[in-house]
MARLOTOR-948601 format. One record per atom (N, C-alpha, C): residue number from 0; residue in one letter; atom name; x, y, z. Coordinates in steps of 0.02 Angstrom, whole numbers, padded with zeros to 5 digits, m for minus. Layout:
node torza NUM; fiti A; dose CA; px X; py Y; pz Z
...
//
This chain:
node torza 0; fiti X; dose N; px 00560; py m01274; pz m01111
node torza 0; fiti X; dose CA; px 00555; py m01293; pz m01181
node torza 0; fiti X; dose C; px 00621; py m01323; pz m01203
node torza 1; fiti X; dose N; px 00616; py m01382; pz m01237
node torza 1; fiti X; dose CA; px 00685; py m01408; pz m01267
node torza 1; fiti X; dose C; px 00690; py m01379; pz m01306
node torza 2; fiti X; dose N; px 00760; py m01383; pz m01333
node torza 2; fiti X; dose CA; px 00828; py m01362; pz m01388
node torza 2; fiti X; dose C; px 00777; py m01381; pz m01450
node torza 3; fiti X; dose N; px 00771; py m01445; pz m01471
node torza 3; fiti X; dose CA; px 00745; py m01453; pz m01525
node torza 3; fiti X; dose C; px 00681; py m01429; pz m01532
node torza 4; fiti X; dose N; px 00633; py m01422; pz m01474
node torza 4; fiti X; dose CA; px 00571; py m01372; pz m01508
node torza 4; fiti X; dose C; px 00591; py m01312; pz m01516
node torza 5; fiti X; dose N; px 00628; py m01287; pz m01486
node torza 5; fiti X; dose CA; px 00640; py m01194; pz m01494
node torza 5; fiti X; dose C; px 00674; py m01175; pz m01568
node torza 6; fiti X; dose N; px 00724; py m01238; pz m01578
node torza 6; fiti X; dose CA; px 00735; py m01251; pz m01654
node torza 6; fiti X; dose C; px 00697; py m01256; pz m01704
node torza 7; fiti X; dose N; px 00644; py m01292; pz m01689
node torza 7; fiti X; dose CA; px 00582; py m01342; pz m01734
node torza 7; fiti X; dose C; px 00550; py m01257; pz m01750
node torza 8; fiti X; dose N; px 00525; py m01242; pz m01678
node torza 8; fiti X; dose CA; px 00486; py m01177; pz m01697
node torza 8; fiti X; dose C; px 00501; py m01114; pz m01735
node torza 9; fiti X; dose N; px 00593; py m01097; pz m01733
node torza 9; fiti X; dose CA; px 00609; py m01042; pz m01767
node torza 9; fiti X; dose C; px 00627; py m01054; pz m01840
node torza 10; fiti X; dose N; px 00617; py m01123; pz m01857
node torza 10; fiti X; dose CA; px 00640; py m01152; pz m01919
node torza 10; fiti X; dose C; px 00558; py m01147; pz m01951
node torza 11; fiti X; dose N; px 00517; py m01144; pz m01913
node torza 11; fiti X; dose CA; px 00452; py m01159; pz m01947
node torza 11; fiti X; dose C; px 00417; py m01099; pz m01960
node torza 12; fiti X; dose N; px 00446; py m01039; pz m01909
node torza 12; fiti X; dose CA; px 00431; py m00973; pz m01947
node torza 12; fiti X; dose C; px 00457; py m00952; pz m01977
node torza 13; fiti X; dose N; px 00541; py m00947; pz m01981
node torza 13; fiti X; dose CA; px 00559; py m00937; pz m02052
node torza 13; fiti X; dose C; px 00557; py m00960; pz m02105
node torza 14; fiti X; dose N; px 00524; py m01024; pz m02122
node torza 14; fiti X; dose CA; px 00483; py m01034; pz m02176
node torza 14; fiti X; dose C; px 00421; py m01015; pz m02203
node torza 15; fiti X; dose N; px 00390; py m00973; pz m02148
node torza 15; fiti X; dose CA; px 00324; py m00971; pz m02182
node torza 15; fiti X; dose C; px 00353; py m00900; pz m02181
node torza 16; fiti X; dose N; px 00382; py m00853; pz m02170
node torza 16; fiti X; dose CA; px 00391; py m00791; pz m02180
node torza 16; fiti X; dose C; px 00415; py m00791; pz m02239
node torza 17; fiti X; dose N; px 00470; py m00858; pz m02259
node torza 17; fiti X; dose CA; px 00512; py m00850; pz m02357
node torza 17; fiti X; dose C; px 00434; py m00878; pz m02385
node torza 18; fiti X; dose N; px 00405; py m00923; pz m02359
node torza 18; fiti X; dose CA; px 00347; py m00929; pz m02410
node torza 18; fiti X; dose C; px 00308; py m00864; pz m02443
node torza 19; fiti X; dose N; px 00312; py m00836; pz m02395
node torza 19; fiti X; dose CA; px 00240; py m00769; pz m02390
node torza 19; fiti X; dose C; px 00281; py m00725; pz m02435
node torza 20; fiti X; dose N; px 00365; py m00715; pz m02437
node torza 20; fiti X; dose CA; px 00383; py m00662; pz m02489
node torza 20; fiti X; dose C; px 00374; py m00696; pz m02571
node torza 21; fiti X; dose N; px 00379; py m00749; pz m02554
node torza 21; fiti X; dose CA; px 00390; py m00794; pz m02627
node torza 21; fiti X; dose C; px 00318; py m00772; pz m02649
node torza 22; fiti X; dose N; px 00292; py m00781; pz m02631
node torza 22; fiti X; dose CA; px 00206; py m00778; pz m02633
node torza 22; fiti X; dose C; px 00187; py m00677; pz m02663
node torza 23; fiti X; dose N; px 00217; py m00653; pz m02646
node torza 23; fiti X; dose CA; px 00219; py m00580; pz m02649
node torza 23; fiti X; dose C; px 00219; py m00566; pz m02710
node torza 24; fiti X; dose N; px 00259; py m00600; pz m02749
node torza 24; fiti X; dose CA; px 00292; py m00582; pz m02856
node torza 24; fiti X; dose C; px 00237; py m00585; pz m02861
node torza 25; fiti X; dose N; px 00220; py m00535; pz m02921
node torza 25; fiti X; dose CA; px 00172; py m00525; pz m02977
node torza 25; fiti X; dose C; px 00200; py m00601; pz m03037
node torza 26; fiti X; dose N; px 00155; py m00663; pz m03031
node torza 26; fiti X; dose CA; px 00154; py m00693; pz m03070
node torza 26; fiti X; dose C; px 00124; py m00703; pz m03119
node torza 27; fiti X; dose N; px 00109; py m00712; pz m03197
node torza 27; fiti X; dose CA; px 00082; py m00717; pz m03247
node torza 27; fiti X; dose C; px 00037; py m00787; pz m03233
node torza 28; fiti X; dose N; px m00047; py m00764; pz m03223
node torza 28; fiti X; dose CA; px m00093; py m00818; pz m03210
node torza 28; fiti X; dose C; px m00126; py m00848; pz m03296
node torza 29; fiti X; dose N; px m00145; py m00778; pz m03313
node torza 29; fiti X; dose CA; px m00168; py m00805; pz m03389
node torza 29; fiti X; dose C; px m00149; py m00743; pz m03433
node torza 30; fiti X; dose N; px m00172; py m00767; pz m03495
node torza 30; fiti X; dose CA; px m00178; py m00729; pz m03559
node torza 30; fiti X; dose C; px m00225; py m00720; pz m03605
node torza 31; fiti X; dose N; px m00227; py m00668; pz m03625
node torza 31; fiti X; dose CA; px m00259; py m00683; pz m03700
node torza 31; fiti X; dose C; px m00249; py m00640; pz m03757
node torza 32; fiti X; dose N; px m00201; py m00694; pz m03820
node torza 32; fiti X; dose CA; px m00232; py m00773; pz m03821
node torza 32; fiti X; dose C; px m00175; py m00809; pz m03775
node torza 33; fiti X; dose N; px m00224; py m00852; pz m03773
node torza 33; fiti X; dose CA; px m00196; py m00895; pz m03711
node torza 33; fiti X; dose C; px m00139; py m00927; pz m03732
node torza 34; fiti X; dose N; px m00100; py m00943; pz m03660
node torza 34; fiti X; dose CA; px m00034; py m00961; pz m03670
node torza 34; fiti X; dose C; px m00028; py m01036; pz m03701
node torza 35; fiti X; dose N; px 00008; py m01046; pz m03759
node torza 35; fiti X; dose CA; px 00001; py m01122; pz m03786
node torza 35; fiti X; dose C; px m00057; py m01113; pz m03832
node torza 36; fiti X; dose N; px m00114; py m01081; pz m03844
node torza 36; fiti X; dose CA; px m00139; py m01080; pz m03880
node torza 36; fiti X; dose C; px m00149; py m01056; pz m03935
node torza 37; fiti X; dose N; px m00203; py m01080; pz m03986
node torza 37; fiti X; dose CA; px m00217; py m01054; pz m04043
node torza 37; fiti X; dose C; px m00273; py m00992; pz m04060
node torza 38; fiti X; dose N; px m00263; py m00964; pz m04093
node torza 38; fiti X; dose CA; px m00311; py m00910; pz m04106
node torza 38; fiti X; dose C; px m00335; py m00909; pz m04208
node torza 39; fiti X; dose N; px m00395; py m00882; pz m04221
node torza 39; fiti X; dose CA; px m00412; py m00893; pz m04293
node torza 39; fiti X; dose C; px m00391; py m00844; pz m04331
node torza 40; fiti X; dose N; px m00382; py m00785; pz m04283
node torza 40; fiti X; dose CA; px m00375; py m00696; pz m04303
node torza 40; fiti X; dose C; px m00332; py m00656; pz m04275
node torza 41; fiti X; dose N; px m00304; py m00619; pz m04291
node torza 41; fiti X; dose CA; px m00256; py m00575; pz m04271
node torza 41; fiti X; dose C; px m00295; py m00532; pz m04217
node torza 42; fiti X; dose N; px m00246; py m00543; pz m04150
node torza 42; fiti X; dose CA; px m00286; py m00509; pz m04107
node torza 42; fiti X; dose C; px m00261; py m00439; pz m04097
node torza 43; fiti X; dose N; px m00317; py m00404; pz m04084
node torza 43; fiti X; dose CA; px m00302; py m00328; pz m04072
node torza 43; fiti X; dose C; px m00264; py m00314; pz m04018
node torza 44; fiti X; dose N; px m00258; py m00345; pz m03974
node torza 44; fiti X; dose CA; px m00224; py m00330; pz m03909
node torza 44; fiti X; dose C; px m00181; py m00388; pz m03868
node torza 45; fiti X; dose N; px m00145; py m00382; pz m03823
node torza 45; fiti X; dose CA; px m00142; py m00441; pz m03778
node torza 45; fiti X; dose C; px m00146; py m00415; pz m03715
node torza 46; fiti X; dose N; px m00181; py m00463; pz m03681
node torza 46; fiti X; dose CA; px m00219; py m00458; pz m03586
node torza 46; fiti X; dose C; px m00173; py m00485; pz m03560
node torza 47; fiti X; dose N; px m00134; py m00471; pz m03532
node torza 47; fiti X; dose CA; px m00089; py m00514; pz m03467
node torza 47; fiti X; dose C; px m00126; py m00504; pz m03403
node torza 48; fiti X; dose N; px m00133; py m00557; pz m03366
node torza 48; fiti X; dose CA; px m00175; py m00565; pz m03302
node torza 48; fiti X; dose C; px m00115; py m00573; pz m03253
node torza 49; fiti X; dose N; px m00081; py m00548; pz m03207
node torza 49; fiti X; dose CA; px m00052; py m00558; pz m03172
node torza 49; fiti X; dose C; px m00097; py m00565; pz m03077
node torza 50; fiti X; dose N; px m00050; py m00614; pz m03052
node torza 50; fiti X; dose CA; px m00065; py m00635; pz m02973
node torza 50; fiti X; dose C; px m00077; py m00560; pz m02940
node torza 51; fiti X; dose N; px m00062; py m00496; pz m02928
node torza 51; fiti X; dose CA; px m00028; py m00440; pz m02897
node torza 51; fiti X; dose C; px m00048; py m00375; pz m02935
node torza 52; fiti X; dose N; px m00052; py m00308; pz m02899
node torza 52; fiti X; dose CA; px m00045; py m00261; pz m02948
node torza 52; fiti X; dose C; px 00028; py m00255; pz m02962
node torza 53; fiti X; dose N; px 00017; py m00201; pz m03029
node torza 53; fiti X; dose CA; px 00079; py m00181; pz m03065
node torza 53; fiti X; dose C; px 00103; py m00136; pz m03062
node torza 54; fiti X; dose N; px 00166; py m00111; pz m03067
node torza 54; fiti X; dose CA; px 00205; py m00027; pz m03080
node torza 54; fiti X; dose C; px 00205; py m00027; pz m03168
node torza 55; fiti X; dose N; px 00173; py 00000; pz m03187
node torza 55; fiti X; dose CA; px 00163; py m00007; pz m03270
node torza 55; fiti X; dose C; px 00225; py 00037; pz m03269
node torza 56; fiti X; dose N; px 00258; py 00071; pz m03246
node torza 56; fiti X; dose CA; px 00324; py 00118; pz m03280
node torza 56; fiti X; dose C; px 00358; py 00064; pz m03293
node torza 57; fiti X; dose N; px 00391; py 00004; pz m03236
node torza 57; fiti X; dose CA; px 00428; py m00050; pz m03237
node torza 57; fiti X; dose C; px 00407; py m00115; pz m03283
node torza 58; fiti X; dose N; px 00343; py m00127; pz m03318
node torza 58; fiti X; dose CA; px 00309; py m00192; pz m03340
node torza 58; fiti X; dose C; px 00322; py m00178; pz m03408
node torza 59; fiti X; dose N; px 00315; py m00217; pz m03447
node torza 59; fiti X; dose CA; px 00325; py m00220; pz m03530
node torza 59; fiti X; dose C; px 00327; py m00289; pz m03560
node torza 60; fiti X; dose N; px 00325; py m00303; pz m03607
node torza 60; fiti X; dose CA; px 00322; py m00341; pz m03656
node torza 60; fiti X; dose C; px 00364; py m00334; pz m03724
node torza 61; fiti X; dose N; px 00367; py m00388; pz m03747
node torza 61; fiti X; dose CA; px 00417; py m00387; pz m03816
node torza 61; fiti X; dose C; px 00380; py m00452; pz m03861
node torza 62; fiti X; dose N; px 00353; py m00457; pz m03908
node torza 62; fiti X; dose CA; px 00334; py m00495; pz m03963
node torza 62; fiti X; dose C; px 00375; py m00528; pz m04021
node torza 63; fiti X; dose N; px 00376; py m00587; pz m04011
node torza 63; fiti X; dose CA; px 00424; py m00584; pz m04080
node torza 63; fiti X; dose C; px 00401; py m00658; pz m04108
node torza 64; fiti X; dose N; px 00400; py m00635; pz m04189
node torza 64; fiti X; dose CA; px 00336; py m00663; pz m04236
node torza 64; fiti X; dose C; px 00362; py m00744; pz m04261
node torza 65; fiti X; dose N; px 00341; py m00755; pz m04310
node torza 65; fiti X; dose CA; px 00390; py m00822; pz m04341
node torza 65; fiti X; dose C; px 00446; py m00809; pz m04371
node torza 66; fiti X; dose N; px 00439; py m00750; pz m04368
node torza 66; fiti X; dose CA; px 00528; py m00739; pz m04429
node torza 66; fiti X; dose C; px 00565; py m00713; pz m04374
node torza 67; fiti X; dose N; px 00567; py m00714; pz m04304
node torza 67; fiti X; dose CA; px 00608; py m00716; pz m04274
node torza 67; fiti X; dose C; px 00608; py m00623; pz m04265
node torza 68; fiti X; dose N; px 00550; py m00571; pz m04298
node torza 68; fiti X; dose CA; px 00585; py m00498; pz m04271
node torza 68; fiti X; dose C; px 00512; py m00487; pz m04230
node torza 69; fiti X; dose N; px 00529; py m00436; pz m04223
node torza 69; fiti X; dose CA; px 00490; py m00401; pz m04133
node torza 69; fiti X; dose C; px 00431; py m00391; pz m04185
node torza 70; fiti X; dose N; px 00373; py m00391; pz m04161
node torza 70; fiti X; dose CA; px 00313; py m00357; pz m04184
node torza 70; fiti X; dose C; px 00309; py m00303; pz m04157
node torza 71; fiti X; dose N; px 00257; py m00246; pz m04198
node torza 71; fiti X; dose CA; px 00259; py m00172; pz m04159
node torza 71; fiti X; dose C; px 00193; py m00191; pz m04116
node torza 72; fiti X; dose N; px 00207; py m00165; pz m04054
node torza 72; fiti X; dose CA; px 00139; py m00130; pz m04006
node torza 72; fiti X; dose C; px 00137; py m00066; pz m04000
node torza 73; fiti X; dose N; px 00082; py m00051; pz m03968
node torza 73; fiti X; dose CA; px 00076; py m00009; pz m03931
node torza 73; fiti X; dose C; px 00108; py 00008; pz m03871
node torza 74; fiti X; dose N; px 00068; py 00072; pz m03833
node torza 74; fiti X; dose CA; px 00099; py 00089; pz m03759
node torza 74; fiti X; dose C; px 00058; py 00035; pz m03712
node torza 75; fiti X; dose N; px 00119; py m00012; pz m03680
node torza 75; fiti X; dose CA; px 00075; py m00057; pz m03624
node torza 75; fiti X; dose C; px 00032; py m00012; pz m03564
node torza 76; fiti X; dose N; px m00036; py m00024; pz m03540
node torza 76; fiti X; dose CA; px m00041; py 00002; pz m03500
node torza 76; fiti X; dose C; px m00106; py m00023; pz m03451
node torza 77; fiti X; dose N; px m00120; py m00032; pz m03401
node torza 77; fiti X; dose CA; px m00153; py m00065; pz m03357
node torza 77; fiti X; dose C; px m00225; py m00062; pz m03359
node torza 78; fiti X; dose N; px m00289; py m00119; pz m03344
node torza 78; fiti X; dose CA; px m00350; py m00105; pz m03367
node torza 78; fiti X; dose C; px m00355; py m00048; pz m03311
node torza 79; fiti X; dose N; px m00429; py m00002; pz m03320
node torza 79; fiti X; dose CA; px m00441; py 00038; pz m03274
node torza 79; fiti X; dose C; px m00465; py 00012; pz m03226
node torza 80; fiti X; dose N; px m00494; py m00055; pz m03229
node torza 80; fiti X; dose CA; px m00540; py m00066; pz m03179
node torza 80; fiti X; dose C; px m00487; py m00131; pz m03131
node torza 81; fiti X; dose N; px m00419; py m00143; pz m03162
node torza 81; fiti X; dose CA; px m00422; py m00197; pz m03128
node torza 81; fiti X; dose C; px m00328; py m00181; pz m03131
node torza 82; fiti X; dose N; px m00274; py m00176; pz m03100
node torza 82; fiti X; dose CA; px m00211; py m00141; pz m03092
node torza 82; fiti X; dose C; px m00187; py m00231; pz m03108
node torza 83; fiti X; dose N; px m00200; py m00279; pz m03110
node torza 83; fiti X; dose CA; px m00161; py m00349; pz m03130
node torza 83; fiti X; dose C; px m00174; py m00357; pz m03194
node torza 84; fiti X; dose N; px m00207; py m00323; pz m03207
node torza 84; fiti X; dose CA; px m00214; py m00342; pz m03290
node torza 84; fiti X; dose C; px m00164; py m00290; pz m03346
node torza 85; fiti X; dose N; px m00131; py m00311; pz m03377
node torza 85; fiti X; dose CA; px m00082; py m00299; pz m03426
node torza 85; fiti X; dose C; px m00108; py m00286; pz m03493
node torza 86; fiti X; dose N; px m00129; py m00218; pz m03540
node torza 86; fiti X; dose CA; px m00168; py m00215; pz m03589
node torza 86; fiti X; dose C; px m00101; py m00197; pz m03635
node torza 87; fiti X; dose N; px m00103; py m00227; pz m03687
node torza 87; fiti X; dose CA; px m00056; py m00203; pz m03737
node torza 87; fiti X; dose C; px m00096; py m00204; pz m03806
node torza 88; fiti X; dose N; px m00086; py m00150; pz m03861
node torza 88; fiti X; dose CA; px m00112; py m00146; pz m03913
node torza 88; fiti X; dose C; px m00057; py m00175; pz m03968
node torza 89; fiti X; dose N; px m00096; py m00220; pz m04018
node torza 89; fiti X; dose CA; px m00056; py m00256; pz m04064
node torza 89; fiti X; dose C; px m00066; py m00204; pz m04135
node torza 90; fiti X; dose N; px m00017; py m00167; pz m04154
node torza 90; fiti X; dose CA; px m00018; py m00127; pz m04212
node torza 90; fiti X; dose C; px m00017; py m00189; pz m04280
node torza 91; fiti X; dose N; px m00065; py m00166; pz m04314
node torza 91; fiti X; dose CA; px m00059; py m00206; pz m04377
node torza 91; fiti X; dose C; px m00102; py m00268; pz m04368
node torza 92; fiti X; dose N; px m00102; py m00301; pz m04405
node torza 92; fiti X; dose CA; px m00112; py m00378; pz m04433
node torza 92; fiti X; dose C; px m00070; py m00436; pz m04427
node torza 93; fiti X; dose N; px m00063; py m00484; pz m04398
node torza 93; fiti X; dose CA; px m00027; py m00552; pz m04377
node torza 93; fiti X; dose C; px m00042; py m00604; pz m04414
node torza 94; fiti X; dose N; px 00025; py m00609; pz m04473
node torza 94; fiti X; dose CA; px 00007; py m00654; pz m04489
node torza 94; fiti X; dose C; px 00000; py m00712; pz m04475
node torza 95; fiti X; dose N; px m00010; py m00792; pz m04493
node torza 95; fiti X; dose CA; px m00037; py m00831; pz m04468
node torza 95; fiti X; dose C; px 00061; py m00869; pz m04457
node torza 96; fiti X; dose N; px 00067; py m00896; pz m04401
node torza 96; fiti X; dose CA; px 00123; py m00910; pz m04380
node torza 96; fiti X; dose C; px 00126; py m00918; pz m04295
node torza 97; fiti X; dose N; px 00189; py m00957; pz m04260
node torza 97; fiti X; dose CA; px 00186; py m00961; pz m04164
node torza 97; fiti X; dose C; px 00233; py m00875; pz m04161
node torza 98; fiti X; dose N; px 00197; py m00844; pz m04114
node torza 98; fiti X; dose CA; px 00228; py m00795; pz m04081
node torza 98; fiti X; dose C; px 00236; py m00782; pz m04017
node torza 99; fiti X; dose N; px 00307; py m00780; pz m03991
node torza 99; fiti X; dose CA; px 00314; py m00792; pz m03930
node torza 99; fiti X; dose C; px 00319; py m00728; pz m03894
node torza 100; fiti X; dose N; px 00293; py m00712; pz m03833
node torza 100; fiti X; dose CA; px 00275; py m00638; pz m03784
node torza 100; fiti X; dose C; px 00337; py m00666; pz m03708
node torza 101; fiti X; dose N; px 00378; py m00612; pz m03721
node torza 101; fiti X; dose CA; px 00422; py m00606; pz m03688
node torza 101; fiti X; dose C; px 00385; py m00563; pz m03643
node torza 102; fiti X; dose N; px 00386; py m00557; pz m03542
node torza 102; fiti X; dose CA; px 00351; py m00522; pz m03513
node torza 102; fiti X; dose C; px 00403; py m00489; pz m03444
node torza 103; fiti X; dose N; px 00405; py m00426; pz m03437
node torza 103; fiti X; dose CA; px 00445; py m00448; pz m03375
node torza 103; fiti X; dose C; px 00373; py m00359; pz m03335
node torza 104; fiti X; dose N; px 00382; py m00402; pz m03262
node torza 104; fiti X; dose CA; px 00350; py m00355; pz m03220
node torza 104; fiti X; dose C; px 00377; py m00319; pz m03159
node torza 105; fiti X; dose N; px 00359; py m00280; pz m03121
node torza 105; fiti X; dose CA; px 00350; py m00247; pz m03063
node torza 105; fiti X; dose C; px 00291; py m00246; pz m03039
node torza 106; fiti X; dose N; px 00279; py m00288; pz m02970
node torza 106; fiti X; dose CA; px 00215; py m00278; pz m02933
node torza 106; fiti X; dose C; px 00227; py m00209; pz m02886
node torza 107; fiti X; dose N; px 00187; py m00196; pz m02859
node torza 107; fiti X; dose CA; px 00172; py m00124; pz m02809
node torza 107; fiti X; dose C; px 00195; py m00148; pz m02769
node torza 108; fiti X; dose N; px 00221; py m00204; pz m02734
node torza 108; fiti X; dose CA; px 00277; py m00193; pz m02681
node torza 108; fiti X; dose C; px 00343; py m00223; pz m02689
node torza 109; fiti X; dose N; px 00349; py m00185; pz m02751
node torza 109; fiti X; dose CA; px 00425; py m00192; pz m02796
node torza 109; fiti X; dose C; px 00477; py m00246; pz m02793
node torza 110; fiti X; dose N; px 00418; py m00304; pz m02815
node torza 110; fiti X; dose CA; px 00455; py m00372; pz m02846
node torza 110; fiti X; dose C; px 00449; py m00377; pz m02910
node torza 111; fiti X; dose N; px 00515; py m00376; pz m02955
node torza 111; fiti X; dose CA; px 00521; py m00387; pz m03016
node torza 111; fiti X; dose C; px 00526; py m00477; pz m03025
node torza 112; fiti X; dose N; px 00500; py m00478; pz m03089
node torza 112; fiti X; dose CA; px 00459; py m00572; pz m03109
node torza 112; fiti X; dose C; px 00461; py m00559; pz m03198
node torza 113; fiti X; dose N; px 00485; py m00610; pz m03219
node torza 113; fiti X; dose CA; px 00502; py m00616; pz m03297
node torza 113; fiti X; dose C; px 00469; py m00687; pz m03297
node torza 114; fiti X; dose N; px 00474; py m00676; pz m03388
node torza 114; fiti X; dose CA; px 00437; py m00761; pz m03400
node torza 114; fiti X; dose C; px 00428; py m00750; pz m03481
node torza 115; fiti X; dose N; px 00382; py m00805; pz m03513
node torza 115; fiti X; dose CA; px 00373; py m00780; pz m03563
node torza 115; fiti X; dose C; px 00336; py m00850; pz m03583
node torza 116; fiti X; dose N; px 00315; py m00837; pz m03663
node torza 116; fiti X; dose CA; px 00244; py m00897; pz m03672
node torza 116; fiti X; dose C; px 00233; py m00887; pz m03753
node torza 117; fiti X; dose N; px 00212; py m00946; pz m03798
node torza 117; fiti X; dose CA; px 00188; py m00929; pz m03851
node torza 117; fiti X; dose C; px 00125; py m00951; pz m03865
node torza 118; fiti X; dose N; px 00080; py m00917; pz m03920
node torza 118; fiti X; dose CA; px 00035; py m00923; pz m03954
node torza 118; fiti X; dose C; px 00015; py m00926; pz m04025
node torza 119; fiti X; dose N; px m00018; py m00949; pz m04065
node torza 119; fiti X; dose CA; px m00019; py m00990; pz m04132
node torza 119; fiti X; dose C; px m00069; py m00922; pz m04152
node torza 120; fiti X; dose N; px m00054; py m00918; pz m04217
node torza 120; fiti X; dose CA; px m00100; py m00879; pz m04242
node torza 120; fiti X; dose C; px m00119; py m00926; pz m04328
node torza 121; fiti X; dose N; px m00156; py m00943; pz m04347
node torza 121; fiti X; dose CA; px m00189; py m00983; pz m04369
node torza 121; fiti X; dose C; px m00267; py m00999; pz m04392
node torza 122; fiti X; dose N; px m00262; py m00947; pz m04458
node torza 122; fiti X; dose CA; px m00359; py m00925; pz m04489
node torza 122; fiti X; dose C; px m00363; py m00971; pz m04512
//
């Protein structure tokens, strides 16, 4: 075997091995309400859909309204039926204004992943 295939070849599995960890993070797939979007009503909750399951001790969220302060939630905590999904309860009424959801996670094989996204609220 030549130099440059034995090269070619160990260069080409250590790429797909960094691919496969990259691939591993719990990434934020959807929302609701959806990311960028508008909504008519103050929603009771927000769904984070993540790629991965979660360590809900490590996952959370932070809200913060048009006037720039945190909205209150609830305790974040995972659907029963499905460990990627992110349930948070929205205390109160929202008024109509963009509010942006700050998100940071832990998947179950303890990759931490941040991000964040806004949504319009608008009756």
């Amino acid at each position: 075997m030549s130099k440059f295939i034995r090269i070619f070849s160990v260069a080409s599995v250590l790429s797909v091995a960094a691919a496969g960890q990259a691939l591993a993070h719990a990434h934020l797939q959807s929302a609701t309400p959806a990311m960028d979007g508008t909504v008519k009503a103050s929603p009771a909750e927000l769904d984070l859909k993540f790629s991965e399951g979660l360590n809900i001790k490590f996952t959370g969220i932070a809200v913060t309204g048009p006037d720039g302060k945190e909205v209150q939630t609830g305790d974040a905590k995972l659907s029963a039926a499905d460990d990627t999904m992110l349930v948070v309860p929205v205390s109160g009424t929202l008024p109509a204004g963009v509010y942006t959801v700050k998100w940071h996670a832990l998947s179950t094989d303890g990759h931490k992943t941040n991000g964040n996204y806004s949504f319009t609220v608008k009756p």
